[in-house]
C-alpha positions in Angstrom: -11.8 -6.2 -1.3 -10.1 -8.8 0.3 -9.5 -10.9 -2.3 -7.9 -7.9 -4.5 -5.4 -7.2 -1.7 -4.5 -11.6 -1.6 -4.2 -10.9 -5.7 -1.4 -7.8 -4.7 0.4 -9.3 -2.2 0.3 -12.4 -4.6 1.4 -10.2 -7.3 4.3 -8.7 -5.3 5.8 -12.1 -4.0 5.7 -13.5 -7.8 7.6 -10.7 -8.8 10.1 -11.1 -5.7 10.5 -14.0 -6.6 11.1 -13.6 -10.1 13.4 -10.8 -9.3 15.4 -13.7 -7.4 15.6 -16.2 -10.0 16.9 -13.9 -12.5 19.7 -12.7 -10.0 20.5 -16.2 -9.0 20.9 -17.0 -13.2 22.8 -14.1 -13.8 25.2 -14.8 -10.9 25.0 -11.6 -9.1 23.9 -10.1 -5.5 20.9 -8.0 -5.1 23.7 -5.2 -4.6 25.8 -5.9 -7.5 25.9 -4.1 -10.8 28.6 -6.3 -12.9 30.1 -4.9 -15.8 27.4 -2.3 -17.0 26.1 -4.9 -19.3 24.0 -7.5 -16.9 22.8 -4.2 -15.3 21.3 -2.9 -19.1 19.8 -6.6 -19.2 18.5 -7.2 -15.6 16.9 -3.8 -15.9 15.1 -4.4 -18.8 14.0 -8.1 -17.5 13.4 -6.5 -14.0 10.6 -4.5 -16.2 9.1 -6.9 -17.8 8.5 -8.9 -14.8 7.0 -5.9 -13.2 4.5 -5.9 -16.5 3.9 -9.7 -16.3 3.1 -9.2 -12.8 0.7 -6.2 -13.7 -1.0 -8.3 -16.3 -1.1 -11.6 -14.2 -3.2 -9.1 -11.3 -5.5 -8.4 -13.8 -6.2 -11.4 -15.1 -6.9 -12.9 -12.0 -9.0 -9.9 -11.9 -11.3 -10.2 -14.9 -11.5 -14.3 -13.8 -13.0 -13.3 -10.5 -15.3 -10.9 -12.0 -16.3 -13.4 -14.8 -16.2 -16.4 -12.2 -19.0 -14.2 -10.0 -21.1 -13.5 -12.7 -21.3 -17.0 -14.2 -22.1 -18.2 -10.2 -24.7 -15.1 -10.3 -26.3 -16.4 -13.1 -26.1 -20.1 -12.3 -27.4 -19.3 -8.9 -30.5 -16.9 -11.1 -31.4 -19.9 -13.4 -31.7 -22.6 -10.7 -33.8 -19.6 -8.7 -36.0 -19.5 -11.8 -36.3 -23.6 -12.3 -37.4 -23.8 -9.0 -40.1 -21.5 -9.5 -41.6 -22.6 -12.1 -41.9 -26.0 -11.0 -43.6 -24.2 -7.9 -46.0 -22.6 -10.7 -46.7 -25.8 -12.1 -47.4 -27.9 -8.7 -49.8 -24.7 -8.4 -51.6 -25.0 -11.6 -51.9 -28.5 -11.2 -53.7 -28.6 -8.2 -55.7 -25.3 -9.3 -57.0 -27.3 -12.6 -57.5 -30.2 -9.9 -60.3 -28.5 -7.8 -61.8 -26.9 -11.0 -62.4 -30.1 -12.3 -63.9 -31.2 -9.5 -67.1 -29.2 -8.4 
């Protein structure tokens, strides 16, 4: 939960800051319109950083989910080497006393 609402506010200041750059290239202030043209333009790049920052969240999305299951399974396999070398100690020593009485 917490780490999807660091990914929006993450999100949202890329996109500020995006929004910033393009103003800063196109010469204008935040308030400014220009000559009808730039505003056509700054529009349409205003949207597609709005999508980039959409498909940058969920990205970063689908890597934390992948990210937790490859640690889930990582964490499963070294659970599951651990207990069969516990199995093995145990038949071991089992075959051990056998062979002794």
């Amino acid at each position: 939960m917490i780490d999807e609402e660091k990914q929006n506010v993450s999100s949202e200041n890329t996109e500020e800051k995006t929004e910033e750059t393009v103003q800063n290239q196109q010469g204008q202030n935040p308030g400014s319109q220009g000559n009808g043209q730039g505003h056509g333009r700054e529009k349409k790049l205003k949207a597609e950083v709005k999508k980039l920052s959409r498909e940058l969240g969920e990205t970063k999305a689908k890597y934390e989910e992948v990210n937790d299951k490859y640690l889930r399974m990582a964490a499963e396999y070294d659970n599951y080497r651990k207990r069969t070398q516990k199995e093995l100690e145990n038949s071991c020593r089992w075959q051990t006393i056998w062979k002794g009485q």
